[in-house]
PDB file with one MODEL, atoms N, CA, C and O in Angstrom:
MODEL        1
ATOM      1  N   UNK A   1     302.486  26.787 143.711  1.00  0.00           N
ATOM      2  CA  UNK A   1     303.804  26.289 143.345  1.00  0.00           C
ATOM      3  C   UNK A   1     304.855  26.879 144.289  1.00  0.00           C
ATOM      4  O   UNK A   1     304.787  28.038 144.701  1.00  0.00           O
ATOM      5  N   UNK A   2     305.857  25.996 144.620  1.00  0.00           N
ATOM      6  CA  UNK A   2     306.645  26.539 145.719  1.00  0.00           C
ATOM      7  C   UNK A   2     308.058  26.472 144.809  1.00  0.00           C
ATOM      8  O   UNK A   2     308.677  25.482 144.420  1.00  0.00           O
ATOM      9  N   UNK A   3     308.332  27.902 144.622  1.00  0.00           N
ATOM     10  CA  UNK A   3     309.737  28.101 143.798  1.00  0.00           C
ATOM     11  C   UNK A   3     311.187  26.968 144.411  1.00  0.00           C
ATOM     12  O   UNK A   3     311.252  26.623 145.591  1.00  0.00           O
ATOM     13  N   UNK A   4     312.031  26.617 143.555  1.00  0.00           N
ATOM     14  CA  UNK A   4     313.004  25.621 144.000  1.00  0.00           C
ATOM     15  C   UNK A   4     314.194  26.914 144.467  1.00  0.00           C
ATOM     16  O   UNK A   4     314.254  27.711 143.530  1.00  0.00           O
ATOM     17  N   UNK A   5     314.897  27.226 145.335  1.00  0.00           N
ATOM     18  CA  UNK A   5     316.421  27.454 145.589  1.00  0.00           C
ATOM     19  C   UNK A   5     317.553  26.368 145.017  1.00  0.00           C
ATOM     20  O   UNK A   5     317.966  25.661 145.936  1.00  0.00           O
ATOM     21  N   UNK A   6     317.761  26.262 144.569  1.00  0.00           N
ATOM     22  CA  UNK A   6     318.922  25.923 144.494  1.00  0.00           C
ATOM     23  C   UNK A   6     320.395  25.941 144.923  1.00  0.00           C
ATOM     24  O   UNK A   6     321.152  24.978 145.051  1.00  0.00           O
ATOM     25  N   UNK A   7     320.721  27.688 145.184  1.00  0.00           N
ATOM     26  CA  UNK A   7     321.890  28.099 145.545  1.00  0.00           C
ATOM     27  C   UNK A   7     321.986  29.250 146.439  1.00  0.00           C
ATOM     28  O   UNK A   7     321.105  30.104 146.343  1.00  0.00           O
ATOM     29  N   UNK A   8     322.704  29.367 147.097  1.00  0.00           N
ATOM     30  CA  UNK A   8     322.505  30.962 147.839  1.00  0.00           C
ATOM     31  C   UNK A   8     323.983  31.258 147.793  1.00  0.00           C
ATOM     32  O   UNK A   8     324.739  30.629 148.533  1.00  0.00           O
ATOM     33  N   UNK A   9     324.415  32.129 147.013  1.00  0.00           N
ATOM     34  CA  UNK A   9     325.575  32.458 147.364  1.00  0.00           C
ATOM     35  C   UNK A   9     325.580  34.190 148.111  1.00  0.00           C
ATOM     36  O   UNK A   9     324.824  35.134 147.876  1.00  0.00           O
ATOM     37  N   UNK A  10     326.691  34.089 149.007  1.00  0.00           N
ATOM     38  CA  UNK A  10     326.568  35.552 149.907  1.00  0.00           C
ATOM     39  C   UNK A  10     328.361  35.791 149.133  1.00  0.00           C
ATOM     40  O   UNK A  10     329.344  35.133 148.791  1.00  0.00           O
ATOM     41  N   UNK A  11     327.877  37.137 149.195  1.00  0.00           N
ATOM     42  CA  UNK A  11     329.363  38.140 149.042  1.00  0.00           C
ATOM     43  C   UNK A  11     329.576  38.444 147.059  1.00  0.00           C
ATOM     44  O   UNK A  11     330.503  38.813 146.338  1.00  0.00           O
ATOM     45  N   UNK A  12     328.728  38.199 146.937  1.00  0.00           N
ATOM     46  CA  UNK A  12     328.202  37.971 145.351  1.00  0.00           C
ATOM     47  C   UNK A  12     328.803  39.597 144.662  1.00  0.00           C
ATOM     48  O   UNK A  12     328.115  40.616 144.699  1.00  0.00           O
ATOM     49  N   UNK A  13     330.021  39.536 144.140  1.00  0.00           N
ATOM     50  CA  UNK A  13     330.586  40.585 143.634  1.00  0.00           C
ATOM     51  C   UNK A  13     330.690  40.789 142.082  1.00  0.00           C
ATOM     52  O   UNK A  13     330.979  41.845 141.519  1.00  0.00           O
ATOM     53  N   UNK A  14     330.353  39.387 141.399  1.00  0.00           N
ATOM     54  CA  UNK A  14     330.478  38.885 139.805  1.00  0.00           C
ATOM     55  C   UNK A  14     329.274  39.269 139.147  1.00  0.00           C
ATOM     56  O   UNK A  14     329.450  39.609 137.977  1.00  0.00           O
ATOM     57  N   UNK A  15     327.853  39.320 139.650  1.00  0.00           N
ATOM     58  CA  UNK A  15     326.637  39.569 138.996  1.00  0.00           C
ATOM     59  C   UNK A  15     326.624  41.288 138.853  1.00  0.00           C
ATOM     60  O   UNK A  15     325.717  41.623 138.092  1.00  0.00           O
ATOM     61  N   UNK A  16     327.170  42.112 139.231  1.00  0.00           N
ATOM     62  CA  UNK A  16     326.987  43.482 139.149  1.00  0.00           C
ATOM     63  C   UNK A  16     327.727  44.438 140.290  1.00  0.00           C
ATOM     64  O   UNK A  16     328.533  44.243 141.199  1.00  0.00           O
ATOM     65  N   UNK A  17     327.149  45.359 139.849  1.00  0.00           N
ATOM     66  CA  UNK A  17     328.086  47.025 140.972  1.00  0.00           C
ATOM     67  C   UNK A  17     327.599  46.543 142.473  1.00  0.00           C
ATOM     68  O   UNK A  17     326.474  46.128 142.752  1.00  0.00           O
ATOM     69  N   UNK A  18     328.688  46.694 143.348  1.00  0.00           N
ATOM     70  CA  UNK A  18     328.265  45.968 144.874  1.00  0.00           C
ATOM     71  C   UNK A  18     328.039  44.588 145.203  1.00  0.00           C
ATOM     72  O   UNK A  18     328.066  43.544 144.551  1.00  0.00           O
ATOM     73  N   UNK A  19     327.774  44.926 146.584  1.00  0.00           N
ATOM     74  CA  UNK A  19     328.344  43.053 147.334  1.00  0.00           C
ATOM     75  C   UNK A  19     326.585  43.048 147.421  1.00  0.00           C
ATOM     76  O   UNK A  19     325.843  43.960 147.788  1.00  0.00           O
ATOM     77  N   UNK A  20     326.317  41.968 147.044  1.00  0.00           N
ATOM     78  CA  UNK A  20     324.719  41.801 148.077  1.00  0.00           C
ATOM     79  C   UNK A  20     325.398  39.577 147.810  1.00  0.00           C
ATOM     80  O   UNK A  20     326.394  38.914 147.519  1.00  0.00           O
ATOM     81  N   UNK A  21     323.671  39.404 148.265  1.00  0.00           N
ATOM     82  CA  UNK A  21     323.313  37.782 147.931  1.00  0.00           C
ATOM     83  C   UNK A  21     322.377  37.448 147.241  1.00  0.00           C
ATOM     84  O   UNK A  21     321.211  37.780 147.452  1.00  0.00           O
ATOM     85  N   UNK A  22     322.812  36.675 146.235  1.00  0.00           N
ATOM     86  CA  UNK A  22     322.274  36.014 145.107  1.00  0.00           C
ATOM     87  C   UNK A  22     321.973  34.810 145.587  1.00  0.00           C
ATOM     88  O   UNK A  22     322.590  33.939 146.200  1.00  0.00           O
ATOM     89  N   UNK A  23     320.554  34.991 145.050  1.00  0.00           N
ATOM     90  CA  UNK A  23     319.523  33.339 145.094  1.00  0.00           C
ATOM     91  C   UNK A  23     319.572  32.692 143.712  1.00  0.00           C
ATOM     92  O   UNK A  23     319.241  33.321 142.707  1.00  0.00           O
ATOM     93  N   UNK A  24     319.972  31.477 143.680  1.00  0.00           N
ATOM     94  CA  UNK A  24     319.950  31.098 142.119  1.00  0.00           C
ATOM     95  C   UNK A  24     318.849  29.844 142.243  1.00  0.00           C
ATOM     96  O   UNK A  24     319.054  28.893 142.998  1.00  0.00           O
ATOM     97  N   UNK A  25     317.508  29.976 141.305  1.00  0.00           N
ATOM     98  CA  UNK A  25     316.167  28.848 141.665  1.00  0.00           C
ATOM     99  C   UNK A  25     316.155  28.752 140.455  1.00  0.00           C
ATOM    100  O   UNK A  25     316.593  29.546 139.623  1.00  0.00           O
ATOM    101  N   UNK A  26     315.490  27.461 140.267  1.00  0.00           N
ATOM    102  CA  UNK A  26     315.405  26.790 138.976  1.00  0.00           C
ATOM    103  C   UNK A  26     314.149  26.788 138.401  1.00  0.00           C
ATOM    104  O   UNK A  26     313.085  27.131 138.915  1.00  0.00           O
ATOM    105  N   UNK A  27     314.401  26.308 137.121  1.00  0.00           N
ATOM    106  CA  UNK A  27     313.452  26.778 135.953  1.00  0.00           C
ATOM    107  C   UNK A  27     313.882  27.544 135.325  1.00  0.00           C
ATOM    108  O   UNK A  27     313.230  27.415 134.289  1.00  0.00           O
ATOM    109  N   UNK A  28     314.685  28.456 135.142  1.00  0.00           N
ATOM    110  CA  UNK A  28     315.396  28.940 134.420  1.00  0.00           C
ATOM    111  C   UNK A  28     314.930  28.735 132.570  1.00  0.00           C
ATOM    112  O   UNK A  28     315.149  27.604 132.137  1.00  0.00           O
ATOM    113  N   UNK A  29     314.555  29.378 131.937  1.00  0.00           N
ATOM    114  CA  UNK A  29     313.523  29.078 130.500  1.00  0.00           C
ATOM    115  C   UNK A  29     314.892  29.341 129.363  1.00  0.00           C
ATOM    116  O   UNK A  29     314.792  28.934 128.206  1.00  0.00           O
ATOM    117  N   UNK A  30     315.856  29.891 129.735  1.00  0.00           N
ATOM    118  CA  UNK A  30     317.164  30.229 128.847  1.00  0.00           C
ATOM    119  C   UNK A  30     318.240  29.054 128.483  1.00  0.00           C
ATOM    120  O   UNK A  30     319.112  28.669 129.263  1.00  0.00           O
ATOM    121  N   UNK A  31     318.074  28.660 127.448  1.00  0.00           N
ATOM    122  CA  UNK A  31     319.207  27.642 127.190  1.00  0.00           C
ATOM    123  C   UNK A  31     320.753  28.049 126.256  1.00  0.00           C
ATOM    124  O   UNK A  31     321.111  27.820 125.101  1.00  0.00           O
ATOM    125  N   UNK A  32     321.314  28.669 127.295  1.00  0.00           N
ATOM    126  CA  UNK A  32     322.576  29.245 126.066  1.00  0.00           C
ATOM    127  C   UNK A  32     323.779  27.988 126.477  1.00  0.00           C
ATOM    128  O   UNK A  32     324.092  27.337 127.474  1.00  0.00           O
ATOM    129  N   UNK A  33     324.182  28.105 125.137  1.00  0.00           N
ATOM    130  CA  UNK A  33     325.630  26.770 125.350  1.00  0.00           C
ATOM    131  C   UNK A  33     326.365  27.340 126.387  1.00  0.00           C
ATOM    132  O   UNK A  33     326.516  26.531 127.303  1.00  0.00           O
ATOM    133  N   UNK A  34     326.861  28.386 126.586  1.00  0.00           N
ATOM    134  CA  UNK A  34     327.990  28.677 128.168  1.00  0.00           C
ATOM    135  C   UNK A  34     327.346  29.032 129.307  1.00  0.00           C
ATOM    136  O   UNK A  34     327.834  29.830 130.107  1.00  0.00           O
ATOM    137  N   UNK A  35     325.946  28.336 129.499  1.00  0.00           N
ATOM    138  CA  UNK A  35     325.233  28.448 130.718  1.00  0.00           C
ATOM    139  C   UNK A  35     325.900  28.015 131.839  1.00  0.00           C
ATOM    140  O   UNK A  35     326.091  26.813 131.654  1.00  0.00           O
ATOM    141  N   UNK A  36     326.328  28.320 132.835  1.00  0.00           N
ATOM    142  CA  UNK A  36     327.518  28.222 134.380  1.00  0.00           C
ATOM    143  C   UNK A  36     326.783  27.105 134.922  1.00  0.00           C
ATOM    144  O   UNK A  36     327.393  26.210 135.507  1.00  0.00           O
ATOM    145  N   UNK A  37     325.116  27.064 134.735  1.00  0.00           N
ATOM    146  CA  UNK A  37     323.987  26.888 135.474  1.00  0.00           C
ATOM    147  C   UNK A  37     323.179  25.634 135.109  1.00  0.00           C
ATOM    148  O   UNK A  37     322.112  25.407 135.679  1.00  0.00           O
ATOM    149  N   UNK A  38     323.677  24.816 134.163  1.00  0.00           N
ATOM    150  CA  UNK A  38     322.666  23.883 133.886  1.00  0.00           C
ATOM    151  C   UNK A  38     321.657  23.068 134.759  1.00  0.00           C
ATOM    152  O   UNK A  38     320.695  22.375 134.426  1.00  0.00           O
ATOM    153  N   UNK A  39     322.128  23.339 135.856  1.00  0.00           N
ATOM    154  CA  UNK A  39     321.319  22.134 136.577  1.00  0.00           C
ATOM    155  C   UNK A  39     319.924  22.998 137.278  1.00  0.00           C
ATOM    156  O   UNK A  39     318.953  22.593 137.916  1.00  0.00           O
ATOM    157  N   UNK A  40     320.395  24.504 136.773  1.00  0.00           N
ATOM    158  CA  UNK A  40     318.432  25.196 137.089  1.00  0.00           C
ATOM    159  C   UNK A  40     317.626  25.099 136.321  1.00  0.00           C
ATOM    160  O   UNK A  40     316.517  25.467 136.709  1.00  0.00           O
ATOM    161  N   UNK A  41     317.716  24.624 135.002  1.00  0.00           N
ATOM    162  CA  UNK A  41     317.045  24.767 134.106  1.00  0.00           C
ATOM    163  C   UNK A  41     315.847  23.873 134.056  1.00  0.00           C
ATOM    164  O   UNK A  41     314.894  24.400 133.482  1.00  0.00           O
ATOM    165  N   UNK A  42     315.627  22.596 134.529  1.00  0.00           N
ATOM    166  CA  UNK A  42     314.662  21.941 134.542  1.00  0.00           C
ATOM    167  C   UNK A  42     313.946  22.773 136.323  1.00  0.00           C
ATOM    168  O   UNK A  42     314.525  23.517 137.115  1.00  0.00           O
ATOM    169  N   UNK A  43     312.545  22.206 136.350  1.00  0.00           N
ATOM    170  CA  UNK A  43     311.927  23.419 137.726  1.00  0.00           C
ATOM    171  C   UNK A  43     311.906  22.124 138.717  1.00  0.00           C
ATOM    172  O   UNK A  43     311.645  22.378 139.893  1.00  0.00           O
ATOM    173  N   UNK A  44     312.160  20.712 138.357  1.00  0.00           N
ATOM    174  CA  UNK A  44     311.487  20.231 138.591  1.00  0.00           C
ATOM    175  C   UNK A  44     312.180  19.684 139.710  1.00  0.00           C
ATOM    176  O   UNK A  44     313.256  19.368 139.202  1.00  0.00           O
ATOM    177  N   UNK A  45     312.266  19.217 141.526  1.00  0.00           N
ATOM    178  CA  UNK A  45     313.113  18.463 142.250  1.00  0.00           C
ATOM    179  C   UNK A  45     313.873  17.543 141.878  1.00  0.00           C
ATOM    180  O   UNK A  45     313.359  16.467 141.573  1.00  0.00           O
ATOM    181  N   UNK A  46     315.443  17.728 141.793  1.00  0.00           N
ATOM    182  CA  UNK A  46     315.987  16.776 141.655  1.00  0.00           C
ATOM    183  C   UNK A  46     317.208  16.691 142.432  1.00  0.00           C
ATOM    184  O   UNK A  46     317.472  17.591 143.229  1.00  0.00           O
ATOM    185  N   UNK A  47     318.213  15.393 142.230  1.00  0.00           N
ATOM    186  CA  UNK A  47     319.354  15.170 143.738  1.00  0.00           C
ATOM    187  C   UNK A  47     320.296  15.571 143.299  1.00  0.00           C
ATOM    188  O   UNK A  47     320.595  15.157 142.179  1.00  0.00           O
ATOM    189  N   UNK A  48     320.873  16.202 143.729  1.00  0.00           N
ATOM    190  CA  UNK A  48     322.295  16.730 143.048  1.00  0.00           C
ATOM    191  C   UNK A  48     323.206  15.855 144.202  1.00  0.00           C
ATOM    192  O   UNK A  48     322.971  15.806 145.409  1.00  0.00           O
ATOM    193  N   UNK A  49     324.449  15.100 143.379  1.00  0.00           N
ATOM    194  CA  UNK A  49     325.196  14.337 144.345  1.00  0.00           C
ATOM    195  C   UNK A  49     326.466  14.888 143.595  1.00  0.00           C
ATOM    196  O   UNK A  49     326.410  14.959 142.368  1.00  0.00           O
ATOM    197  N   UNK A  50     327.977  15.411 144.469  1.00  0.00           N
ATOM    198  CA  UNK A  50     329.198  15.271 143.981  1.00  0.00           C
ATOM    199  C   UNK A  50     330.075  14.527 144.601  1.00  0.00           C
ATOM    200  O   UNK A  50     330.299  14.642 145.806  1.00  0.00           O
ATOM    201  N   UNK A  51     330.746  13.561 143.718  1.00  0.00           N
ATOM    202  CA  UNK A  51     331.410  12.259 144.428  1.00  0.00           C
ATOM    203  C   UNK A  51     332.678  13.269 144.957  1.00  0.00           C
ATOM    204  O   UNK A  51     333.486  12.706 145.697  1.00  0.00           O
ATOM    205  N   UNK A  52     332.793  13.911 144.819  1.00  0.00           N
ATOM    206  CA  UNK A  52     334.117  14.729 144.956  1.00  0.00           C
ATOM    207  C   UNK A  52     334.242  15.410 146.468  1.00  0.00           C
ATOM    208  O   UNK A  52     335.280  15.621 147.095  1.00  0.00           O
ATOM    209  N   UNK A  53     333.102  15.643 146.798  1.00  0.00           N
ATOM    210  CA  UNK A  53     332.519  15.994 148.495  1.00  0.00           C
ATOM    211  C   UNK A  53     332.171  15.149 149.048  1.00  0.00           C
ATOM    212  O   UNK A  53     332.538  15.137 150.223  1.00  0.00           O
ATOM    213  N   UNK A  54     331.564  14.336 148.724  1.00  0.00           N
ATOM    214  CA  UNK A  54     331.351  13.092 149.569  1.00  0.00           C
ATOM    215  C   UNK A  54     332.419  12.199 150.433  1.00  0.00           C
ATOM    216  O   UNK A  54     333.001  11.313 149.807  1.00  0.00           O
ATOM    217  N   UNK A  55     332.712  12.361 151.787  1.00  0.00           N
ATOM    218  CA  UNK A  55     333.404  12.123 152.849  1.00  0.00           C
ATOM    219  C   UNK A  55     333.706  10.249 153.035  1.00  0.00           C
ATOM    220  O   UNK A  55     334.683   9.528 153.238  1.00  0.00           O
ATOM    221  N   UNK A  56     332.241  10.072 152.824  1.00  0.00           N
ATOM    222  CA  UNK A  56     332.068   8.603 152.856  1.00  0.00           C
ATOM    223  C   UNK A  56     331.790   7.960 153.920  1.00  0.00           C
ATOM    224  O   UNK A  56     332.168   6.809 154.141  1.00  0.00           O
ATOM    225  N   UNK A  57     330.887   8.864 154.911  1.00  0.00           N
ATOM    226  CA  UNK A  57     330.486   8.268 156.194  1.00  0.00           C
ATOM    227  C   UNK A  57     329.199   7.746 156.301  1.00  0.00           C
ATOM    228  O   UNK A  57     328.707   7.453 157.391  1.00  0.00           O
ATOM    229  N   UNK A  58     328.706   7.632 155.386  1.00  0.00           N
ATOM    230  CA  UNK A  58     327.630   6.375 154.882  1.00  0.00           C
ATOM    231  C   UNK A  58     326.616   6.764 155.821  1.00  0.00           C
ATOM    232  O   UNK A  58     325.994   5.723 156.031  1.00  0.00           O
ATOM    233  N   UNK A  59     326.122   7.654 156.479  1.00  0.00           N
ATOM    234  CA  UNK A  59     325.290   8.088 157.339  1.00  0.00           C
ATOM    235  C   UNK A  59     324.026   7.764 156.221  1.00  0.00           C
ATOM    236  O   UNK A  59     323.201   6.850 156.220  1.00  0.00           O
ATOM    237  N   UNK A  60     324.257   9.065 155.138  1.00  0.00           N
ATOM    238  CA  UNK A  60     322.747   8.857 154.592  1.00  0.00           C
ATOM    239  C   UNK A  60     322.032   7.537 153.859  1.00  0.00           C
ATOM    240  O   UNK A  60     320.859   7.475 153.491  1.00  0.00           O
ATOM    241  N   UNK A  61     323.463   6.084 153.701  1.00  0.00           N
ATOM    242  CA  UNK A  61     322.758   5.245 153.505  1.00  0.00           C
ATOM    243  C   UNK A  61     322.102   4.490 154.963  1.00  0.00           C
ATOM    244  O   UNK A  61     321.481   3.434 154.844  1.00  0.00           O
ATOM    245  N   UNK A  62     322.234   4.916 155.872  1.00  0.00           N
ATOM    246  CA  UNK A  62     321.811   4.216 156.771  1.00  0.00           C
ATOM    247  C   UNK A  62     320.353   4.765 157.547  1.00  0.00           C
ATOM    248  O   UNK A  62     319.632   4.156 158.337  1.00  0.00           O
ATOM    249  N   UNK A  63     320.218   6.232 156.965  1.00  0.00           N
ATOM    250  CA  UNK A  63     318.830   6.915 157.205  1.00  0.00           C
ATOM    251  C   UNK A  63     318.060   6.579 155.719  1.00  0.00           C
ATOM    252  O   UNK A  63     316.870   6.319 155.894  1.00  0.00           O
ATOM    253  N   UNK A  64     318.396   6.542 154.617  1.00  0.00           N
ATOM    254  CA  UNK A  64     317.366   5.946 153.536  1.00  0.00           C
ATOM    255  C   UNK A  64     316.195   4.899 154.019  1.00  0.00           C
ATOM    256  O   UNK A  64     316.299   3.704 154.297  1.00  0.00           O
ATOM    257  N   UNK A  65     315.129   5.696 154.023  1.00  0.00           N
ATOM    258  CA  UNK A  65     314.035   4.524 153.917  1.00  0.00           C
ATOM    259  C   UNK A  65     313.362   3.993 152.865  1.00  0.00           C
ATOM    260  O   UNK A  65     312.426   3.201 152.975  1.00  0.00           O
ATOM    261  N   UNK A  66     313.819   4.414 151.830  1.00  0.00           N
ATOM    262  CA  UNK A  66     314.097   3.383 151.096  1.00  0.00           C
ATOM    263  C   UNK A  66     314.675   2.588 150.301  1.00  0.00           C
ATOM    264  O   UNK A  66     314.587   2.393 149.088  1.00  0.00           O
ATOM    265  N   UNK A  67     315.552   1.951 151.493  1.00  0.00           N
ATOM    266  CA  UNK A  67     317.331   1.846 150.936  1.00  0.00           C
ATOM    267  C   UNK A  67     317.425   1.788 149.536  1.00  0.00           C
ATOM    268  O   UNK A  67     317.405   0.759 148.862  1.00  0.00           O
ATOM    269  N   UNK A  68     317.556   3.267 149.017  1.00  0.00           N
ATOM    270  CA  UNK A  68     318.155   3.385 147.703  1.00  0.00           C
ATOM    271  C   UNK A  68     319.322   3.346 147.271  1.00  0.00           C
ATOM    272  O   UNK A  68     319.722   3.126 146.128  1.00  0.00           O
ATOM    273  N   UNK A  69     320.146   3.670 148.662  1.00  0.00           N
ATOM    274  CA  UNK A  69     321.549   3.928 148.280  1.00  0.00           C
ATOM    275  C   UNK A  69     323.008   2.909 148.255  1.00  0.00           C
ATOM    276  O   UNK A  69     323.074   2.072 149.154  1.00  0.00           O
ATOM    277  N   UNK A  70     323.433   2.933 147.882  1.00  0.00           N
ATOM    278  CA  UNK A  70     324.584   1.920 148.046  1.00  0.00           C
ATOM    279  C   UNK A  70     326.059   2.962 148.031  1.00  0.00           C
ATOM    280  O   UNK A  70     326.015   4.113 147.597  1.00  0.00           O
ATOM    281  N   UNK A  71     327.197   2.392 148.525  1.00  0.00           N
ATOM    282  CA  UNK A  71     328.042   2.747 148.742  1.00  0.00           C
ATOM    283  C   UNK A  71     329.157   1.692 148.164  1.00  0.00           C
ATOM    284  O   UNK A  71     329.327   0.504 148.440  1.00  0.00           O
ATOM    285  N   UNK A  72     329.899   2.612 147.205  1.00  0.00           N
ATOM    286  CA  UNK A  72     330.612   1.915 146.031  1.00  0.00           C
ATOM    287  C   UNK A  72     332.096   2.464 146.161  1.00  0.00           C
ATOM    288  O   UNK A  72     332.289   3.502 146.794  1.00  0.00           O
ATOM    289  N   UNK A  73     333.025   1.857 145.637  1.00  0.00           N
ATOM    290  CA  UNK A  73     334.276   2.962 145.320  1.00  0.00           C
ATOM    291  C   UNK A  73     334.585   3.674 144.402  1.00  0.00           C
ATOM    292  O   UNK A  73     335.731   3.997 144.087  1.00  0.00           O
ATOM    293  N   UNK A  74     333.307   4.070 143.746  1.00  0.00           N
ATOM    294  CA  UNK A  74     333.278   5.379 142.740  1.00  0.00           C
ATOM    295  C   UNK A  74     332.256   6.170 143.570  1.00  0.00           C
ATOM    296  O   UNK A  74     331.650   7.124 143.080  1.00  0.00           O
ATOM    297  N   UNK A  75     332.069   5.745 144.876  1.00  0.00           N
ATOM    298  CA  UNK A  75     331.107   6.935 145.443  1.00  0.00           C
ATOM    299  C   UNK A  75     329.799   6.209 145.834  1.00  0.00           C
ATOM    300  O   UNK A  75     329.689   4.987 145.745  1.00  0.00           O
ATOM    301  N   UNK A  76     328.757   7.072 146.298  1.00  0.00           N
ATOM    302  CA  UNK A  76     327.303   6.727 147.210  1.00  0.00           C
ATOM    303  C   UNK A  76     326.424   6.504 145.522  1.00  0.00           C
ATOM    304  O   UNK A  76     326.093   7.544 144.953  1.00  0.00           O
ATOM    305  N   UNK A  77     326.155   5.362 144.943  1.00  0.00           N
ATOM    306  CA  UNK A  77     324.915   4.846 143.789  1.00  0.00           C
ATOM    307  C   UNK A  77     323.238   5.215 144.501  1.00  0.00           C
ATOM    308  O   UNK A  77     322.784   5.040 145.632  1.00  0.00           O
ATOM    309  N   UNK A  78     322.792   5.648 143.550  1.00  0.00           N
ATOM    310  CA  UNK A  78     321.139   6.127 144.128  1.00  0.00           C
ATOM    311  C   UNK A  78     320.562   5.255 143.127  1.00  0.00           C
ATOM    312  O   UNK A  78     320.772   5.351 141.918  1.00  0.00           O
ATOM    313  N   UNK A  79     319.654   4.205 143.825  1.00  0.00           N
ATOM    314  CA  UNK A  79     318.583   3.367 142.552  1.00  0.00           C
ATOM    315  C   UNK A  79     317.483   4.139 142.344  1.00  0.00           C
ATOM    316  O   UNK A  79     316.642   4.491 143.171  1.00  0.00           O
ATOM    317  N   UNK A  80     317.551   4.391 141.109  1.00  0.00           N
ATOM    318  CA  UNK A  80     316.585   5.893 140.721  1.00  0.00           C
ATOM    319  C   UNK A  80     314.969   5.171 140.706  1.00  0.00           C
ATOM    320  O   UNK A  80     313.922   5.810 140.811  1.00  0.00           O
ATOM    321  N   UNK A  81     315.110   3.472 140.525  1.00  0.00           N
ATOM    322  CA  UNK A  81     313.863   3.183 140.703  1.00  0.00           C
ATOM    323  C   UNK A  81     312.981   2.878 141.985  1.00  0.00           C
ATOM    324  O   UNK A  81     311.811   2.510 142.096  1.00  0.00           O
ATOM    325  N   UNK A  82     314.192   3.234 143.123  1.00  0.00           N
ATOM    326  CA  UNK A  82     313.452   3.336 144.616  1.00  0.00           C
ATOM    327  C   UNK A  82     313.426   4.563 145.271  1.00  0.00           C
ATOM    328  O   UNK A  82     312.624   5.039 146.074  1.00  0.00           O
ATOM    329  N   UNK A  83     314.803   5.131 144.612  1.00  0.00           N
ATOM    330  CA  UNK A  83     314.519   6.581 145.331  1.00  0.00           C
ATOM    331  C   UNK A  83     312.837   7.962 145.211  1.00  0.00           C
ATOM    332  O   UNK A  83     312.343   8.364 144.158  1.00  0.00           O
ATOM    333  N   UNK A  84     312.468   8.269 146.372  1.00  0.00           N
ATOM    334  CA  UNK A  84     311.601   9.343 146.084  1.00  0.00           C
ATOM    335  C   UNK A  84     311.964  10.688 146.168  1.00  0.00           C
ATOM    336  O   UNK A  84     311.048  11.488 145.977  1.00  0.00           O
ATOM    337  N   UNK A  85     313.332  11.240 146.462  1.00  0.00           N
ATOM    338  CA  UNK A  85     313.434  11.973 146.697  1.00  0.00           C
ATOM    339  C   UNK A  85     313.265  12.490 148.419  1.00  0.00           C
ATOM    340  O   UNK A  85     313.845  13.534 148.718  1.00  0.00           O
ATOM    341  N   UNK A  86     312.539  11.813 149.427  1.00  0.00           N
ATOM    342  CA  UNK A  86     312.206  12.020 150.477  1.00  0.00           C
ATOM    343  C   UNK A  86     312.891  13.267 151.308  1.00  0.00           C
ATOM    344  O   UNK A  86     312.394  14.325 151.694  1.00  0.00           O
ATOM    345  N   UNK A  87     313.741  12.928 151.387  1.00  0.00           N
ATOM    346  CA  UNK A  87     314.792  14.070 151.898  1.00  0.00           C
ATOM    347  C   UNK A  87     314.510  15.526 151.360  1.00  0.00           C
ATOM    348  O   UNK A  87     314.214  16.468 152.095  1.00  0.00           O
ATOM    349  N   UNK A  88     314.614  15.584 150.222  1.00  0.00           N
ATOM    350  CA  UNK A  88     314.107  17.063 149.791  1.00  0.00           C
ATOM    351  C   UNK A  88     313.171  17.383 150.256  1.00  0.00           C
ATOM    352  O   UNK A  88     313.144  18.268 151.111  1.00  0.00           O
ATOM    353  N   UNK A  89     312.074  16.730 149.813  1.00  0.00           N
ATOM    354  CA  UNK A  89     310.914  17.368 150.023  1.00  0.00           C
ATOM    355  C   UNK A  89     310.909  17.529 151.417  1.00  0.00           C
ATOM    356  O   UNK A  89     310.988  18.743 151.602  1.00  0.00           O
ATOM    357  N   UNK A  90     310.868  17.076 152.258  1.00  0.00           N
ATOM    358  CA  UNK A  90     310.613  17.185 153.953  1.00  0.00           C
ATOM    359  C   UNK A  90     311.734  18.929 154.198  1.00  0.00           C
ATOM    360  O   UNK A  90     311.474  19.816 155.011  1.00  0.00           O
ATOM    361  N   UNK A  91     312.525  18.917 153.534  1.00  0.00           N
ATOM    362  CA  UNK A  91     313.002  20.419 153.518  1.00  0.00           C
ATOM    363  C   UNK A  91     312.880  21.386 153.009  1.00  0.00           C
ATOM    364  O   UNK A  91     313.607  22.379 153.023  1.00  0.00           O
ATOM    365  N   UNK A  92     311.577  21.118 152.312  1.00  0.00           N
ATOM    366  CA  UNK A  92     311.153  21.986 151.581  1.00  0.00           C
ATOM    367  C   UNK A  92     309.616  22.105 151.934  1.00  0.00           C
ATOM    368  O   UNK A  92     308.945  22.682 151.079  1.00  0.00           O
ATOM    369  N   UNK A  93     309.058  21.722 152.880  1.00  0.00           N
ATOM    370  CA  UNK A  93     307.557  21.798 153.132  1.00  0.00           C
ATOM    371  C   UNK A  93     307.785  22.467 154.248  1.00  0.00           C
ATOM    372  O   UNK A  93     306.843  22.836 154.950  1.00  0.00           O
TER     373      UNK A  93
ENDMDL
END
């Protein structure tokens, strides 16, 4: 099993005494209601998209092979029944 990353934050002063860097990977087995973290909790690959960063230079619909993506004015739509994920995984092997 190849553990997921999720996050790397550097300069990490909030988790305890001193600066180091915190790895935050998912699976996470703790379900408390004011979890910061929900999206580690499942282990399993998934796409995290925020319309809020998204620039809108449509690059990654034009590398999709399998055009999953569309480009909307609420943001980049992923058809969850074509997407494989491809992209991840190839960065993660």
């Amino acid at each position: 099993m190849i553990p997921l990353i999720f996050d790397i934050r550097r300069y990490s002063i909030n988790d305890g005494p001193g600066i180091r860097i915190t790895l935050f990977m998912k699976g996470c087995p703790l379900r408390f209601t004011w979890c910061h973290n929900t999206e580690s909790q499942s282990p399993k690959l998934q796409k995290l998209y925020t319309t809020s960063k998204c620039i809108g230079a449509q690059d990654c619909i034009e590398v999709c092979p399998e055009d999953a993506l569309t480009f909307t004015p609420a943001g980049i739509v992923t058809d969850g029944e074509k997407c494989t994920l491809c992209a991840f995984r190839s960065s993660i092997v």
